[in-house]
C-alpha positions in Angstrom: 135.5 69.0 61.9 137.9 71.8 62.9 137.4 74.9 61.0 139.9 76.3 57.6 142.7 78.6 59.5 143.1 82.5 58.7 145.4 81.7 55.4 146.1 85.7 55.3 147.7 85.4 58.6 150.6 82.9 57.2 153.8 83.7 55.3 154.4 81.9 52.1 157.0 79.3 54.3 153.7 78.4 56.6 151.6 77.9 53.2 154.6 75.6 51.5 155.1 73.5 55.2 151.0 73.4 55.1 150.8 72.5 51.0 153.2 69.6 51.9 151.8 68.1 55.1 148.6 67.8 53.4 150.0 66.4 50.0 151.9 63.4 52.6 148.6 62.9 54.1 146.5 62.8 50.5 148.8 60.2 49.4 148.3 58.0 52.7 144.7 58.1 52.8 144.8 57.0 48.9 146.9 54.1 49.3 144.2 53.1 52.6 141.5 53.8 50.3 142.4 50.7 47.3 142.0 47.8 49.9 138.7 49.3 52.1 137.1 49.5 48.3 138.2 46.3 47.7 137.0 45.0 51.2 133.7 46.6 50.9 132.8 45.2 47.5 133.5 41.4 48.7 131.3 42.3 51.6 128.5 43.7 49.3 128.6 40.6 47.4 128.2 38.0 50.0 124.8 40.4 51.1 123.5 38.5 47.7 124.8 35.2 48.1 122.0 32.1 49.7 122.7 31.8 53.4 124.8 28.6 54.7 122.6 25.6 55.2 123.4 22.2 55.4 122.0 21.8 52.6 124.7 23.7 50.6 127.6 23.9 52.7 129.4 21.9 56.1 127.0 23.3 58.2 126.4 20.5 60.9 122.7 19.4 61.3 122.9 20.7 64.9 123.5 24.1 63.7 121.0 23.8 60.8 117.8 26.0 60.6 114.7 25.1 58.9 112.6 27.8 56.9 109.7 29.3 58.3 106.5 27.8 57.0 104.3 29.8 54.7 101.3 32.1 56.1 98.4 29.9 56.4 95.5 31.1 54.1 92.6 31.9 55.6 90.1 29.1 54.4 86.3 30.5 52.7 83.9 28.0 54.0 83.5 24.4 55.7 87.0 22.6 55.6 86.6 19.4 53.2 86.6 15.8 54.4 89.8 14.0 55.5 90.6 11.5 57.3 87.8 10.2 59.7 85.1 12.3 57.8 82.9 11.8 55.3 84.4 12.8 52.0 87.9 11.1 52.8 89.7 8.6 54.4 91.0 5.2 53.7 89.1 3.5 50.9 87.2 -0.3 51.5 89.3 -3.1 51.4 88.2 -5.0 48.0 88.4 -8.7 49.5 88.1 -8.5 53.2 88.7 -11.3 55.1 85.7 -11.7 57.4 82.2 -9.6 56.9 80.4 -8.8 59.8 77.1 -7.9 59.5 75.5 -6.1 62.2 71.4 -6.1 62.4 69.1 -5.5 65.1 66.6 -7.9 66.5 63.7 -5.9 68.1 62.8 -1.9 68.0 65.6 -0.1 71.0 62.3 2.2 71.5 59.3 0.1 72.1 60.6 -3.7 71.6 58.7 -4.7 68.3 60.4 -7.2 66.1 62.8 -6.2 63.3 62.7 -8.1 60.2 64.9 -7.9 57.3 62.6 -5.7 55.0 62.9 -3.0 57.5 66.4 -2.6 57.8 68.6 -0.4 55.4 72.5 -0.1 55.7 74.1 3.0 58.2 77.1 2.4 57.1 80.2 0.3 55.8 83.8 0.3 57.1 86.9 -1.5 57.8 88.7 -2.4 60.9 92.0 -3.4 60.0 94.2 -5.4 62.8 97.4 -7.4 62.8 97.2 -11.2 64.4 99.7 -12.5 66.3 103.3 -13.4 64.9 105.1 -16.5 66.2 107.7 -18.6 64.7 106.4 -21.9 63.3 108.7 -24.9 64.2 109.0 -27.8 62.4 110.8 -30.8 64.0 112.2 -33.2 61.6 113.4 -36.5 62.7 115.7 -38.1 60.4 116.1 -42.1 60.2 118.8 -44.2 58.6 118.2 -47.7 57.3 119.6 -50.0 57.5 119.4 -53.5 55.4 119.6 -56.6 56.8 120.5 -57.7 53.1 123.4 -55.9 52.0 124.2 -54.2 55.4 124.3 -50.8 54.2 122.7 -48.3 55.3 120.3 -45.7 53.7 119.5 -42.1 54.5 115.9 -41.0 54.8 115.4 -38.3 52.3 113.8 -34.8 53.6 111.5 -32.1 52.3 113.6 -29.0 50.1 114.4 -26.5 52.8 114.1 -29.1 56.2 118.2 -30.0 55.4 120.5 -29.9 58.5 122.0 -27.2 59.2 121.2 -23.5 60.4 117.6 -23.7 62.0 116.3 -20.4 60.4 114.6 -20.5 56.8 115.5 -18.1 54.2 112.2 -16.0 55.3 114.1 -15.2 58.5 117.0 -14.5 56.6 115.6 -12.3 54.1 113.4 -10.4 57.2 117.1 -9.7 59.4 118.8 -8.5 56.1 115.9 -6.4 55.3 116.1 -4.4 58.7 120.1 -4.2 59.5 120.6 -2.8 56.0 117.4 -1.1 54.8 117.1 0.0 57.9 120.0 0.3 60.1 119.0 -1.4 62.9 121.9 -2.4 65.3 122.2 -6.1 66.0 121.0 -5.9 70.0 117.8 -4.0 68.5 117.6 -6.8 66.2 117.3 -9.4 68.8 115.1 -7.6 70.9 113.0 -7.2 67.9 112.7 -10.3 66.9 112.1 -11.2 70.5 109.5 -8.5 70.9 107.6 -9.2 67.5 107.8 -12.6 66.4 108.4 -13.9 69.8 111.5 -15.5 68.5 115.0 -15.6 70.6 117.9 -15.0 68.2 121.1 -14.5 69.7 123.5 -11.6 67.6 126.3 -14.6 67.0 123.6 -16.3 65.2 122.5 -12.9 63.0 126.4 -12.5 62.3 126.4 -16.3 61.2 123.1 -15.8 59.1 124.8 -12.4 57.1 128.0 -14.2 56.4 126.1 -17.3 55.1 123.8 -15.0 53.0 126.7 -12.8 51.6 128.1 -15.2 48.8 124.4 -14.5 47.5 125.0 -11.1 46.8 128.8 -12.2 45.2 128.0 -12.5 41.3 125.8 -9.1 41.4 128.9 -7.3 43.2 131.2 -8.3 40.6 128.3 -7.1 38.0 128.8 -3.8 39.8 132.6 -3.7 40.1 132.4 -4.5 36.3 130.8 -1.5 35.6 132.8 1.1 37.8 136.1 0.0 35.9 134.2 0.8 32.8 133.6 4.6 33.4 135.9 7.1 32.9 135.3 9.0 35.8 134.5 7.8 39.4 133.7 9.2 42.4 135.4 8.7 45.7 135.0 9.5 49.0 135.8 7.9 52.9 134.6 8.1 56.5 135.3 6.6 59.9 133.4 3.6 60.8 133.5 1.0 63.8 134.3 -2.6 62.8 135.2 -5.1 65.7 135.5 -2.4 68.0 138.0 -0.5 66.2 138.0 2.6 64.0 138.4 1.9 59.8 137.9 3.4 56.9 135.0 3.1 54.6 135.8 3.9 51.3 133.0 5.2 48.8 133.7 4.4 44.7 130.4 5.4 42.5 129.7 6.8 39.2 126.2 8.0 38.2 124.4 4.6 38.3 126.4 2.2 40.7 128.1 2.8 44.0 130.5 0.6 46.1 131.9 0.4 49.7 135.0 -0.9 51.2 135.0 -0.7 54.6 138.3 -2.3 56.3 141.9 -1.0 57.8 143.8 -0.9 54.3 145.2 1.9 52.8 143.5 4.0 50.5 145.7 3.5 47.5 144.9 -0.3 48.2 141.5 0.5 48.3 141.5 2.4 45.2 144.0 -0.1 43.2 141.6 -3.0 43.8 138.8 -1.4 42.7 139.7 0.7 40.0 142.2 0.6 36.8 145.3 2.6 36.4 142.7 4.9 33.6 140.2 6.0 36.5 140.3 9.8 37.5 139.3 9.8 40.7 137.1 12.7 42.1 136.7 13.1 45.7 133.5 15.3 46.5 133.1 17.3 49.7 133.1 15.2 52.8 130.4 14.6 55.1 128.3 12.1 54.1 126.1 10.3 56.6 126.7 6.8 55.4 126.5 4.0 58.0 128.4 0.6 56.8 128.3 -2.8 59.5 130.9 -5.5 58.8 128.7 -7.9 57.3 130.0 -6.3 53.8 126.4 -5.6 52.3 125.1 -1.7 52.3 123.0 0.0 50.2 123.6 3.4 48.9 122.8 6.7 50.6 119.3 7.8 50.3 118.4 4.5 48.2 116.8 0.8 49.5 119.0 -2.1 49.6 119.0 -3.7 46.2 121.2 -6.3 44.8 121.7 -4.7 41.1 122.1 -1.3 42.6 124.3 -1.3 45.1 126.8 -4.4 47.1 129.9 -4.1 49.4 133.0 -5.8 49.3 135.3 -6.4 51.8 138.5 -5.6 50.6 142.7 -6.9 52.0 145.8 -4.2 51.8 147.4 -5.0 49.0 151.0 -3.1 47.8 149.7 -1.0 44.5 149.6 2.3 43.7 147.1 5.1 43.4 144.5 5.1 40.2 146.5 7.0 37.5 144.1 10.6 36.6 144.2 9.5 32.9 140.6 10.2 31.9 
């Protein structure tokens, strides 16, 4: 900081050229000063605002930090039982299906002869072990009469469930729809594990065949569901990418706070929106980035949530020339 100049030593035309410079440069420095206060109050704020997670913003998961775990309290005395201890673990299965019981026959120390009076129980547990899976195949042979009277002839009738047709039961069935869509599981997974579990080959035309032939199941609870989205007043909506066929389409998201819906295909979103929805909807679109997985077999259960029937369905839907949802609520 230079120092304050003699003033004595100027004339009163030094002071008034001084008196001015300094009023130009006052005025300068206060029209610089409105924005930095501005500019240091936002920035003071955001020092009170949460940190961005993914949680709460678009971070991506990659960038995402977890919180530090608490201090670990220092623990007064022997830890108590847990697993594998005494104290804790697994309680006794109720019915098991075999009882072994284990007795000794002579003394381990000197040889003498054990009898049952001189035994009393060590101890009790379970050992707990899965048998082998492998499909059971039933080979039906089917005759046809036929009558030396009338010359007709007569169809042997067959068990329920031994029909012609597809050679996997509905417990196959219900096991493949169970992992794709509970679970995820990509079709080559599914073969191999089916092949690597139940030992049975299934080839991914025949899981494709199996989904489409199970979907018109799944028909009268989705139009149970689209019932009740045109009911509400206000729905949610929302789309991603996803692959279908080799190709990139659009899965559309409609929910309100009970159901949800997805149509996955390569139609337009006012389609989309105009098959689903009536002309009173207000569609809301929340912030994108949703990790929602949809496979072209039409059925997908909602994010976060297992694959039920009465709670969630997908539909497959066709471009069709209508226009957007009107924002009437």
């Amino acid at each position: 900081m230079q120092p304050l100049p003699d003033l004595s030593l100027y004339s009163h035309e030094q002071k008034d050229a001084l008196i001015r410079a300094l009023w130009e440069q006052v005025q300068t420095l206060t029209v610089q000063v409105g924005p930095l206060s501005a500019r240091v109050a936002e920035l003071e704020a955001k020092l009170n605002e949460p940190p961005k997670t993914r949680g709460n913003s678009s971070v991506p998961l990659s960038q995402g930090h977890k919180a530090n775990c608490p201090a670990k309290v220092k623990r007064d005395g022997p830890r108590q039982g847990s697993l594998g201890r005494i104290g804790g673990g697994r309680p006794l299965a109720s019915d098991p299906d075999q009882l072994v019981t284990a007795k000794a026959a002579a003394c381990g120390h000197c040889g003498a002869a054990l009898g049952d009076g001189d035994h009393v129980l060590h101890g009790r547990y379970d050992k707990i072990d899965l048998p082998p899976v492998r499909p059971v195949v039933t080979q039906v042979e089917r005759y046809a009469g036929h009558c030396r009277c009338c010359g007709k002839t007569t169809l042997a009738a067959v068990p329920e469930g031994m029909e012609e047709g597809s050679p996997f039961s509905p417990g196959i069935v219900a096991v493949a729809l169970y992992l794709r869509f509970t679970h995820a599981i990509s079709y080559q997974r599914l073969c191999r594990l089916f092949a690597h579990l139940f030992a049975l080959t299934i080839s991914e035309g025949a899981l494709d065949a199996m989904f489409r032939r199970a979907k018109p199941c799944f028909d009268s609870e989705t139009a149970a569901i689209l019932a009740r989205l045109r009911r509400s007043r206000v729905v949610c909506s929302d789309e991603t990418s996803v692959r279908i066929d080799g190709k990139t389409c659009r899965n559309r998201v409609f929910q309100n706070d009970a159901v949800v819906i997805t149509a996955p295909g390569t139609s337009s979103a006012k389609a989309a929106a105009a098959r689903s929805s009536p002309r009173r909807w207000a569609a809301i679109a929340p912030r994108s980035g949703s990790r929602t997985y949809t496979a072209p077999s039409r059925v997908m259960p909602r994010p976060g949530r297992s694959v039920s029937p009465t709670s969630c369905a997908t539909v497959g839907w066709r471009s069709t020339p209508a226009t957007a949802s009107s924002p009437h609520a």
